[in-house]
Backbone as CSV, one residue per row, in Angstrom:
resi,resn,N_x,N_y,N_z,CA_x,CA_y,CA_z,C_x,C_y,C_z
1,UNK,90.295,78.773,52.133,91.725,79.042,52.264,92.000,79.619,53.654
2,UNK,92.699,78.955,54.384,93.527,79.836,55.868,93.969,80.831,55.853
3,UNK,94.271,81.662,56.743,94.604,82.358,56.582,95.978,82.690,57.186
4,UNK,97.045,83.057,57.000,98.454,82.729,57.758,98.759,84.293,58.379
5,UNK,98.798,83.982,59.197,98.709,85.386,60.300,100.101,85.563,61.281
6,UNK,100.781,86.747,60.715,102.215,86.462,61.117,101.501,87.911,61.809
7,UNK,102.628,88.160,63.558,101.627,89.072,64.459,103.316,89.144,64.944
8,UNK,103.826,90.846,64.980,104.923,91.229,65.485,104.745,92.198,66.842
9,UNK,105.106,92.034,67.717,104.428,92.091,69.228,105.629,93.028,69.963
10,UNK,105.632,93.747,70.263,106.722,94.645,71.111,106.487,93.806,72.846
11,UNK,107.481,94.513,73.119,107.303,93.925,74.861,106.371,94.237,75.344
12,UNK,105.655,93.879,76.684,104.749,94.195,77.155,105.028,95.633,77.874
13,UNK,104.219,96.478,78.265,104.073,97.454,79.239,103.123,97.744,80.039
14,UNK,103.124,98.152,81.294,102.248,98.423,82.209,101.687,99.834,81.760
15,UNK,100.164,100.134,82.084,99.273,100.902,81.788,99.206,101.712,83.338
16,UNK,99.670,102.599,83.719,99.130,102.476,84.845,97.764,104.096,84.878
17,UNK,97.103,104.436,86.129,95.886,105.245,85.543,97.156,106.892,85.724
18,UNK,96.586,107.742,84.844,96.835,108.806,84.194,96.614,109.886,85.662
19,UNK,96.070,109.562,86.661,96.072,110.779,88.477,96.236,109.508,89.225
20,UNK,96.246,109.917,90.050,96.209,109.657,91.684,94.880,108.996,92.025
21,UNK,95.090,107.616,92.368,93.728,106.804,92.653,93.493,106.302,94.287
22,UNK,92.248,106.234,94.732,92.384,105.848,95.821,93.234,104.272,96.316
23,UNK,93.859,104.235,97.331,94.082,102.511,97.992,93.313,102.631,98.924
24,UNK,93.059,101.331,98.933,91.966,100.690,99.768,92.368,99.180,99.218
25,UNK,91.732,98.195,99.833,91.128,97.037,99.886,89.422,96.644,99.904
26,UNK,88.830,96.346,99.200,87.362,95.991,98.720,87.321,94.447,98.616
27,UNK,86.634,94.123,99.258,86.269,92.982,99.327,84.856,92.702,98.336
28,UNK,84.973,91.623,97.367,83.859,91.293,96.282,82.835,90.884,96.829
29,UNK,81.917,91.189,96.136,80.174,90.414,96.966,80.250,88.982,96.673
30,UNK,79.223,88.267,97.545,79.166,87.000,97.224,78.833,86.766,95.694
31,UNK,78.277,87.575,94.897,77.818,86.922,94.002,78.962,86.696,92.836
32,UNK,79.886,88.052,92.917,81.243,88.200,91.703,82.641,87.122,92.159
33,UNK,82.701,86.775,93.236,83.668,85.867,93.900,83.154,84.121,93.723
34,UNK,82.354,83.843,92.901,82.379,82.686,92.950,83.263,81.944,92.127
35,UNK,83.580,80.760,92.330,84.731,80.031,91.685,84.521,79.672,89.789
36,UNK,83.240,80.255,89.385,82.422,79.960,88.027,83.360,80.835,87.404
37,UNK,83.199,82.444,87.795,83.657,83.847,87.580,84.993,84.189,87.474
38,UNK,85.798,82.966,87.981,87.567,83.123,87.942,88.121,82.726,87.003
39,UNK,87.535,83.987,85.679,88.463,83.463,84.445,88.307,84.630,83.850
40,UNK,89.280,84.965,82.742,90.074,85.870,81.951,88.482,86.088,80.716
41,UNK,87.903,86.829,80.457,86.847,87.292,79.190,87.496,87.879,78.227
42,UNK,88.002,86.947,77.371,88.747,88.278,76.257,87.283,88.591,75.164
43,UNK,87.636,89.910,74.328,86.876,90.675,73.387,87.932,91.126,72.268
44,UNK,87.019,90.969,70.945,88.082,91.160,69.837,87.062,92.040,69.066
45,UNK,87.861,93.642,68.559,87.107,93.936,67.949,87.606,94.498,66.308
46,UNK,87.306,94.393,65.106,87.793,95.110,64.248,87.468,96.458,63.863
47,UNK,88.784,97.001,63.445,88.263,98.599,62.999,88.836,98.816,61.403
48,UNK,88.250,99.040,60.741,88.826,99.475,59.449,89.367,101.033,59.219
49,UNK,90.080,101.460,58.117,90.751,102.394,58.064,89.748,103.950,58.005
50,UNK,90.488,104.468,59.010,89.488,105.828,58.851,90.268,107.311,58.775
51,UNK,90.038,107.747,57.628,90.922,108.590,56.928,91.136,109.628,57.857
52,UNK,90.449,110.108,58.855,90.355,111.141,59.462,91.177,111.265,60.671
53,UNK,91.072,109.700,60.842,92.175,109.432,61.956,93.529,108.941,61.566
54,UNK,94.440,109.534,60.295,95.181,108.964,59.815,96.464,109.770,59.934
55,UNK,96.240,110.731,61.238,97.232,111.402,61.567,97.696,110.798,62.955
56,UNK,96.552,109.477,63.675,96.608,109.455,64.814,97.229,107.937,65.016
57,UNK,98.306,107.697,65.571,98.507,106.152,65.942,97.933,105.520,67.086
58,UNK,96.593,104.460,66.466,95.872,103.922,67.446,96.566,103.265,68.509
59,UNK,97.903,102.979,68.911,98.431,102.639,69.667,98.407,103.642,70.713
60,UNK,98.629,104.695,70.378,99.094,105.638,71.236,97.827,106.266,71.740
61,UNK,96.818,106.490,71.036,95.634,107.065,71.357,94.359,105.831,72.089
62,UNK,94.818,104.258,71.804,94.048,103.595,73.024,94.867,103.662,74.548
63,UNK,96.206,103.664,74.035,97.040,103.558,75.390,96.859,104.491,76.828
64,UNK,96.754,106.124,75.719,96.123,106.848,76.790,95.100,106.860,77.157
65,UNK,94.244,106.505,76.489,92.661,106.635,76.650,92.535,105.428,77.774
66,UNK,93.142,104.509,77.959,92.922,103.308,78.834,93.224,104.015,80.476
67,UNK,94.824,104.212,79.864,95.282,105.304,81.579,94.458,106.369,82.097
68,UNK,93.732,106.949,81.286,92.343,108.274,81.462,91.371,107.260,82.161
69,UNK,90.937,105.943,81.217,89.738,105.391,81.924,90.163,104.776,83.490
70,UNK,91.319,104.933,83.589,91.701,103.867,84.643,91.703,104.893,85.730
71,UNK,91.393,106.306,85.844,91.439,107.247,87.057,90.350,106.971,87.388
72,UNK,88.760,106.802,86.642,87.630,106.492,87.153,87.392,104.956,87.525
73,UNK,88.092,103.944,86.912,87.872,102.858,86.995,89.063,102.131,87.860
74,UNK,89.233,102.826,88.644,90.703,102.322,89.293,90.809,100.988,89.777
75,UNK,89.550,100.130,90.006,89.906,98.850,90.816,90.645,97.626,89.670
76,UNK,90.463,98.505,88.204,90.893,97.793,87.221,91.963,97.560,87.620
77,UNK,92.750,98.780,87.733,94.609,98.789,87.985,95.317,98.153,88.984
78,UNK,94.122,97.322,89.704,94.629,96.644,90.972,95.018,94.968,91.188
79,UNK,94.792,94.815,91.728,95.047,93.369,91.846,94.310,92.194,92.741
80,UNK,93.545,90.902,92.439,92.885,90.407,93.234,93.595,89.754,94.351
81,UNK,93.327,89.528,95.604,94.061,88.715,96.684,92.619,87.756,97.344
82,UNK,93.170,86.653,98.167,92.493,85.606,98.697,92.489,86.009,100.103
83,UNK,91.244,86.344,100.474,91.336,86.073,102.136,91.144,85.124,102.731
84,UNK,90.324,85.258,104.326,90.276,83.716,104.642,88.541,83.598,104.199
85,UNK,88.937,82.185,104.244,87.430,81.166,103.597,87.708,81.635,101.599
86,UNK,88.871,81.739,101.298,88.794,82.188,100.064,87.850,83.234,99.292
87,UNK,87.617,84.020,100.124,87.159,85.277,99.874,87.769,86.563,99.164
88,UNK,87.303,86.653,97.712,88.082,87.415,96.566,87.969,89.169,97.407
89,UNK,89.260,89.681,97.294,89.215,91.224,97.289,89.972,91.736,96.133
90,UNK,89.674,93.028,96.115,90.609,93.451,95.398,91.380,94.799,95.907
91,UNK,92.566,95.124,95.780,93.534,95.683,96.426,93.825,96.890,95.648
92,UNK,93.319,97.438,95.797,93.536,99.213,95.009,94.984,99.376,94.779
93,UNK,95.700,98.942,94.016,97.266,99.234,93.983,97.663,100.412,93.422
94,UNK,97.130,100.199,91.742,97.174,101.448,90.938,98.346,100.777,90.276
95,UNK,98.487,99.433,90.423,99.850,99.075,89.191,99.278,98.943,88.053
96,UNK,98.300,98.950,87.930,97.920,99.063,86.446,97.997,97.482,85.469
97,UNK,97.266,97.622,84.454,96.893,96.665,83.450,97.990,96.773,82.072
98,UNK,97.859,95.562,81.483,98.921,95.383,80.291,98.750,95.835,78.906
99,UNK,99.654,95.839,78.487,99.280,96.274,77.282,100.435,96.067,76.375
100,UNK,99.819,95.574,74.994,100.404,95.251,74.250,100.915,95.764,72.928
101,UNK,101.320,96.294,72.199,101.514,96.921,70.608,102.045,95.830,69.691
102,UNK,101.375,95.811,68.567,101.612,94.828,67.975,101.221,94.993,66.113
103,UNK,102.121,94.460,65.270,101.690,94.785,64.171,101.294,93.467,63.068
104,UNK,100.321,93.611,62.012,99.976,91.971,61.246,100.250,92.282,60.095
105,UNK,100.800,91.395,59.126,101.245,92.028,57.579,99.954,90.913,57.135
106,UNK,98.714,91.396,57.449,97.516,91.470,56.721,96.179,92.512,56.832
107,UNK,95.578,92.694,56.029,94.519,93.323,55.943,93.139,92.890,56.503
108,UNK,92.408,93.690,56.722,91.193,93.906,57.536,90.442,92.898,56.351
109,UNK,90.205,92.822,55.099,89.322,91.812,54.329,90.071,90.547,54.321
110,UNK,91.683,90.159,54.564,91.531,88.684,54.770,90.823,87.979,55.675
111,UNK,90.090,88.448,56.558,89.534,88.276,57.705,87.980,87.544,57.833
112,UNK,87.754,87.865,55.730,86.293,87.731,55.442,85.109,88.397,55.826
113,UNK,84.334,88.530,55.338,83.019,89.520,55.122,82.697,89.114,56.426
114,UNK,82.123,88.159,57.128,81.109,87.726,58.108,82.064,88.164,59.690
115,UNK,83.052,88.393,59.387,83.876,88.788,60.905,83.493,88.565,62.125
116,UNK,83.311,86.638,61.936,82.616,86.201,63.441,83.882,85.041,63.522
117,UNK,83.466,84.373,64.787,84.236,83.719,65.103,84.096,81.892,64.391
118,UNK,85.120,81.504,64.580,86.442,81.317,64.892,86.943,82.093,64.328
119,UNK,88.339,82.758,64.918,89.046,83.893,64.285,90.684,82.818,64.044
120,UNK,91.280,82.845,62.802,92.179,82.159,62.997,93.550,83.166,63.434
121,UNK,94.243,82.466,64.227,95.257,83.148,64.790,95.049,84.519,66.092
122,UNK,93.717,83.661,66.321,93.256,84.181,68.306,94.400,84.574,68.563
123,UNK,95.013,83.081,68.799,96.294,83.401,70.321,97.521,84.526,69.512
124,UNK,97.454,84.671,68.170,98.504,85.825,68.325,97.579,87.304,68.421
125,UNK,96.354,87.846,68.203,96.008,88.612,68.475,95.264,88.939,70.273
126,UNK,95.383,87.922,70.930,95.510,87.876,72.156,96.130,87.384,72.652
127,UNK,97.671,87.623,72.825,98.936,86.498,73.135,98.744,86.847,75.206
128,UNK,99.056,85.427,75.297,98.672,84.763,76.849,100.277,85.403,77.316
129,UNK,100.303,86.660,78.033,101.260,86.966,78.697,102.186,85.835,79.679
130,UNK,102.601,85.088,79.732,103.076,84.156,80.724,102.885,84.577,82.171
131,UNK,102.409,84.148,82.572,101.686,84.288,84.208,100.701,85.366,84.838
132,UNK,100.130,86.328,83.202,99.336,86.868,83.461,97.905,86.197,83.680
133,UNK,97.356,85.613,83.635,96.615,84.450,83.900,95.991,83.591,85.016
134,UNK,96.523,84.188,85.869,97.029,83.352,87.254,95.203,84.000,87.820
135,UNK,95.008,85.496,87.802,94.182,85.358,88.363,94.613,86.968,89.914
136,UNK,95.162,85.582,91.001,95.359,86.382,92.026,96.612,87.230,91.980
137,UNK,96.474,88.166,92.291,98.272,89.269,92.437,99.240,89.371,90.725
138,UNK,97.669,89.249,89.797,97.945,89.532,87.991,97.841,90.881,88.003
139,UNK,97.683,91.471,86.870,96.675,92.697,86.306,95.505,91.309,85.693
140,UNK,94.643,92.459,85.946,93.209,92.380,85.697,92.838,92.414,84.096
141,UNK,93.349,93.111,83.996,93.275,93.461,82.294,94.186,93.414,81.584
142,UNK,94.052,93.024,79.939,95.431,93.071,79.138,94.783,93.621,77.923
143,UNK,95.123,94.719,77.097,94.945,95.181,75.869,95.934,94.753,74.740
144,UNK,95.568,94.356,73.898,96.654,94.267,72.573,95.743,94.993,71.443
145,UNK,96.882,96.246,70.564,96.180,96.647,69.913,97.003,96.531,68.823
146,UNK,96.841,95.982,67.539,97.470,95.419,66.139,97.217,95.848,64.757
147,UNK,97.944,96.571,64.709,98.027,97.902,62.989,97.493,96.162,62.041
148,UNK,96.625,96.797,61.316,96.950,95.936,60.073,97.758,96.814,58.934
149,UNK,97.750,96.176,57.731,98.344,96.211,56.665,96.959,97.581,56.053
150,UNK,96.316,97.662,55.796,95.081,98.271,55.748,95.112,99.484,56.027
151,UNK,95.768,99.972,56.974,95.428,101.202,57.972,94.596,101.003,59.221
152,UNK,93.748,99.768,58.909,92.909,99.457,59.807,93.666,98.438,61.460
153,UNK,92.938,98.566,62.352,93.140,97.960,63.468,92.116,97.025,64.367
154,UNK,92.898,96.104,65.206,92.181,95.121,65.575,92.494,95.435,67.174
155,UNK,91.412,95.307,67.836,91.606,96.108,69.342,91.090,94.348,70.471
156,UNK,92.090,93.956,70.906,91.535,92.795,71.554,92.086,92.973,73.267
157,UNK,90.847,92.812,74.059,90.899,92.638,75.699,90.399,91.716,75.880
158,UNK,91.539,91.708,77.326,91.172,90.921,78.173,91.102,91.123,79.693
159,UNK,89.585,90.874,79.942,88.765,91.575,81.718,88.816,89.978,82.346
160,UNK,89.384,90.506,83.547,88.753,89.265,84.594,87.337,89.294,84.568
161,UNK,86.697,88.465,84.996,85.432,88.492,84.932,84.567,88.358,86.050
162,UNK,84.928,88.393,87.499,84.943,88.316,88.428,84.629,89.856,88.842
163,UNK,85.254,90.583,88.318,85.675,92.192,88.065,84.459,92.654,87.464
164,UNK,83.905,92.688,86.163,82.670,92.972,85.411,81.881,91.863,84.920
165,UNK,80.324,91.828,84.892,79.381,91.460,83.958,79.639,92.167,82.525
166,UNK,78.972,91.279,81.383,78.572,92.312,79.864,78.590,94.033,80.721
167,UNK,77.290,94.327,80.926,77.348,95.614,81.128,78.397,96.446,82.038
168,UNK,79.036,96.023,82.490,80.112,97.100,83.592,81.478,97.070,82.080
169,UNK,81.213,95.981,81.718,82.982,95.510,80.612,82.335,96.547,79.921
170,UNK,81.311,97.031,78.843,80.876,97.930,78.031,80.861,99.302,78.947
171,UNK,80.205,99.779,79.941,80.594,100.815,80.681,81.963,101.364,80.948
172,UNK,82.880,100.459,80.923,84.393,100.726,81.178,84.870,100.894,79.721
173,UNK,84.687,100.435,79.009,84.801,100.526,77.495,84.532,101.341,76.949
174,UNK,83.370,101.904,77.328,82.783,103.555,76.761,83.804,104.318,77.240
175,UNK,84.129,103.946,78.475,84.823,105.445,79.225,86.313,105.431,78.104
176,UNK,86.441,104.393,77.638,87.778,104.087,77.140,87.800,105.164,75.764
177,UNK,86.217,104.939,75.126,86.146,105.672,74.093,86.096,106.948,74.277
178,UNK,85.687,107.612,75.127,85.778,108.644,75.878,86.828,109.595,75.412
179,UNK,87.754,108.829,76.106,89.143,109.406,75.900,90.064,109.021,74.772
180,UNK,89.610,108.371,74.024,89.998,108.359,72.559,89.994,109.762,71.600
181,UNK,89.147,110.613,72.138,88.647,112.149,71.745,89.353,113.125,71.301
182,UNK,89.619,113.755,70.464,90.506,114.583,70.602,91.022,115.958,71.830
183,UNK,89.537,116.093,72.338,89.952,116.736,74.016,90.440,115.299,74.956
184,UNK,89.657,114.087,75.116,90.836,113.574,75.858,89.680,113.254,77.241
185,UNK,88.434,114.441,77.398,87.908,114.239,78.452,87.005,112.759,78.874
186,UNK,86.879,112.568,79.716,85.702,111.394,80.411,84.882,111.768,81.100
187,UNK,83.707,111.697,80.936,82.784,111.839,81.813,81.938,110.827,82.468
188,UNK,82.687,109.797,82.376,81.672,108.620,82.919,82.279,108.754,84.400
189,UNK,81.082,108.214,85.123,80.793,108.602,86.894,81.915,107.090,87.286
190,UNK,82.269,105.818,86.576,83.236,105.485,87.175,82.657,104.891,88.303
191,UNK,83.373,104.501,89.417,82.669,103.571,90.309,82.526,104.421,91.628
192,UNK,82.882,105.669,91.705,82.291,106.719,93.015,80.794,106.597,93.048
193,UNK,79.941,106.454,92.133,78.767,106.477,92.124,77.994,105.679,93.143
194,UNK,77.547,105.767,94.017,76.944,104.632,95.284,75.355,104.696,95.094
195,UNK,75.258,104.111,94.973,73.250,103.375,94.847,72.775,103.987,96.176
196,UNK,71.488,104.059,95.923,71.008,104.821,97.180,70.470,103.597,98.554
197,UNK,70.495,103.519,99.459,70.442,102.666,100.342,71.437,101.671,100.614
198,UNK,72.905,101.679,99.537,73.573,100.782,99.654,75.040,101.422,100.533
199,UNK,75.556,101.064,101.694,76.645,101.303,102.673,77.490,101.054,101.892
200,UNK,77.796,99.538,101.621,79.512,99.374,101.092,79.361,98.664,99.986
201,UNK,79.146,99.456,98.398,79.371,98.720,97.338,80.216,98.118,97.118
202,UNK,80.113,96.582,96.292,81.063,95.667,96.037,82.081,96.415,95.005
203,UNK,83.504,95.976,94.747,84.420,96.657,93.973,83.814,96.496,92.361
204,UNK,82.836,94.964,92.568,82.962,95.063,90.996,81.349,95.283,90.631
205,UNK,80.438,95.815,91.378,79.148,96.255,90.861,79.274,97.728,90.263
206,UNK,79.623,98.070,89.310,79.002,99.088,88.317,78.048,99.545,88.194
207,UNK,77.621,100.435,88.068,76.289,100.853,87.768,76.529,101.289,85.943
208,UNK,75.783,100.481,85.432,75.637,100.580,83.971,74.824,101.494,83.356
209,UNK,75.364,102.458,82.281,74.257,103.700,82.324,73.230,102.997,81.290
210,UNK,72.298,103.742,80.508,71.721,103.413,79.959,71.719,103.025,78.380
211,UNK,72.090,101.875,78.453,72.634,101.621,76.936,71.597,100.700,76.240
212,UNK,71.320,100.937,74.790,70.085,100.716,74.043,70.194,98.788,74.233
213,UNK,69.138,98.394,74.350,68.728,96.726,74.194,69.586,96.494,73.019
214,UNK,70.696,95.795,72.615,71.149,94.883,71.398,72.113,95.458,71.676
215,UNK,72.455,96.027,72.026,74.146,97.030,72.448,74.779,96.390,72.635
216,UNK,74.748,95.396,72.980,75.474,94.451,74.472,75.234,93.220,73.436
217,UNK,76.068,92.537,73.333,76.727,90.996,72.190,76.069,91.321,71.057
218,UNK,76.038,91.986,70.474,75.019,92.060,69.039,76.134,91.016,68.311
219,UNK,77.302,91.326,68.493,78.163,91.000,67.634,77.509,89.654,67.399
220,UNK,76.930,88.885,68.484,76.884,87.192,68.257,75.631,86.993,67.186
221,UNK,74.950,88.545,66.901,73.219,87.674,66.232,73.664,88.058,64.836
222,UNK,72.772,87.179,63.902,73.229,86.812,62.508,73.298,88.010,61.815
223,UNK,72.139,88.794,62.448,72.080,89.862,61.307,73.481,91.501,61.456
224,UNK,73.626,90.748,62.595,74.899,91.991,62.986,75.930,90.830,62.387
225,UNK,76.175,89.777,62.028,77.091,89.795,61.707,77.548,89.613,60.087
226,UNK,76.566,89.776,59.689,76.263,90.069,58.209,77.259,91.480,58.049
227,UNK,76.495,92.490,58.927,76.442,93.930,58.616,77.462,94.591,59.782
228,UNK,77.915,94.178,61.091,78.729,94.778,61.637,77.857,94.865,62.733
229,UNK,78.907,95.051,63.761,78.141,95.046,65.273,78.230,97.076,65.540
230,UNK,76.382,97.211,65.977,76.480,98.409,66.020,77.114,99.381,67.372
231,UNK,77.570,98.367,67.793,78.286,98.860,69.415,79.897,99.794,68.587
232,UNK,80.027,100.966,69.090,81.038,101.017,68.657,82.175,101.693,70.109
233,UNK,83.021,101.412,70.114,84.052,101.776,71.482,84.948,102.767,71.005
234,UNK,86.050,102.601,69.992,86.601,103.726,69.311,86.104,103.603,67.830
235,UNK,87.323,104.670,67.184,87.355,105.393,65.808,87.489,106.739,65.863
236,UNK,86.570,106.960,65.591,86.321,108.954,65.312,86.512,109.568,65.998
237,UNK,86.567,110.977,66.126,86.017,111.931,67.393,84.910,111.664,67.675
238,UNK,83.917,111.251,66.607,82.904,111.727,67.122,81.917,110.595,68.258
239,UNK,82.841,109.866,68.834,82.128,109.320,70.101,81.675,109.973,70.932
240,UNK,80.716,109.486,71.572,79.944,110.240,72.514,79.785,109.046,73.785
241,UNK,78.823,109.594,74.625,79.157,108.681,76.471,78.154,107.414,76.040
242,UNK,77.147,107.687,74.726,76.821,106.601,74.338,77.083,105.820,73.038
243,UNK,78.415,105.133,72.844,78.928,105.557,71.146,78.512,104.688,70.503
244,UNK,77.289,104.290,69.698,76.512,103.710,68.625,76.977,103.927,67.322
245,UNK,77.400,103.266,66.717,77.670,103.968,65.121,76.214,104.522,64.330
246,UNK,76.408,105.044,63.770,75.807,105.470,62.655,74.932,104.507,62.121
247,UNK,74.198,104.906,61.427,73.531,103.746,60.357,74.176,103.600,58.969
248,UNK,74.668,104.669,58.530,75.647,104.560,57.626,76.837,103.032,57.484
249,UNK,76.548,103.082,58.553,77.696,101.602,58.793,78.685,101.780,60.013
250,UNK,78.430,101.082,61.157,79.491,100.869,61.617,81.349,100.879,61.179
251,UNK,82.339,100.874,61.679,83.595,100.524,61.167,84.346,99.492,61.574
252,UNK,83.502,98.192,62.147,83.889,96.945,62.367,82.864,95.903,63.159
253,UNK,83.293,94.973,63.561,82.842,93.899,64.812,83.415,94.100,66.209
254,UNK,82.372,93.677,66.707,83.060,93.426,68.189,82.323,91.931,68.508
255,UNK,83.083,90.975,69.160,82.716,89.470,69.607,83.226,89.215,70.822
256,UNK,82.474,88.673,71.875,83.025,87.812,72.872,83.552,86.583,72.089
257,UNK,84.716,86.346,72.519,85.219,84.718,71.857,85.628,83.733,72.787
């Protein structure tokens, strides 16, 4: 049986970061500027209802938590431009990334036990902003985050990819959980961090902290998707700079799609 997925979407709004970020212009390394890398990575993740957080509207508590991550992660909030020989930079603006609020009059189990992909009704839980897409002089990023019927929520991004590998998109993601917290703080080092021997890091090399082997796409292997992907980004307070669920059970999936 299909599933019929009606998705009520408020206007869009700009995210922009929560202090004062540097401008500059950064020019990408050869390796993140290639023409392979010039496309949109969306991520979909589910969260089921968690009683504890049932004072808190996940709208409001990813929204800030994104503007918190975006003081350390500022090249997010910027925008890519073309130089000459088509050479990707990116432009420290600080206009910030999109974001969406949005509500589904269904529940977290119409969705089915195995919560892998194909997901029906993608494009309304990641609706294609009209000309956000483009790439050059976009935002970089777009969040849509969608109440179910449940209590539960469905948290779906979208990273240029040019911008992050797997590991920098999960590094920026932690920081996100970060500030999901009830203090609010971040402690991830963000992209000030410079490698030792290296002069002028590229805008989009990250340094990825140390996150356990399977962390990173579990969502795609069979047995996580039986049981839930153990990566977890929000929910609780009780995230930490490395947020793993429990063994008790995770409180959803996360999938590249």
């Amino acid at each position: 049986m299909s599933l019929s997925l009606r998705v009520q979407r408020k206007a869009v709004e700009p995210v922009r970061p929560a202090g004062p970020t540097p401008r500059e212009l950064k020019r990408l390394s050869d390796i993140d500027d290639q023409d392979g890398l010039r496309f949109h990575n969306p991520i979909i993740q589910f969260y089921s209802r968690d009683a504890s957080m049932s004072s808190r509207d996940p709208v409001v508590v990813v929204r800030d938590a994104v503007a918190k991550a975006l003081v350390h992660y500022y090249p997010f909030a910027g925008r890519l431009r073309e130089l000459e020989g088509r050479k990707l930079a990116v432009d420290y603006t600080g206009e910030g990334v999109l974001f969406i609020e949005a509500n589904a009059d269904v529940r977290l189990e119409h969705f089915g036990d195995a919560l892998q992909p194909p997901f029906p009704g993608l494009e309304e839980l990641i609706f294609d902003v009209p000309g956000s897409s483009e790439g050059l002089g976009t935002p970089l990023l777009l969040f849509q985050v969608t109440r179910l019927a449940c209590g539960g929520f469905i948290l779906e991004v979208r990273m240029m990819h040019t911008m992050a590998d797997a590991p920098g998109m999960v590094q920026f993601l932690a920081a996100v959980a970060e500030g999901t917290g009830r203090h609010g703080a971040i402690g991830a080092a963000g992209v000030g961090a410079r490698p030792a021997g290296r002069a002028e890091p590229a805008a989009s090399c990250l340094r990825a902290p140390g996150i356990r082997r399977g962390a990173v796409h579990q969502g795609h292997h069979p047995a996580a998707q039986r049981h839930g992907a153990p990566l977890l980004v929000l929910g609780s307070t009780r995230c930490s700079r490395h947020p793993v669920s429990s063994p008790a059970g995770p409180p959803g999936a996360c999938h590249h799609v």
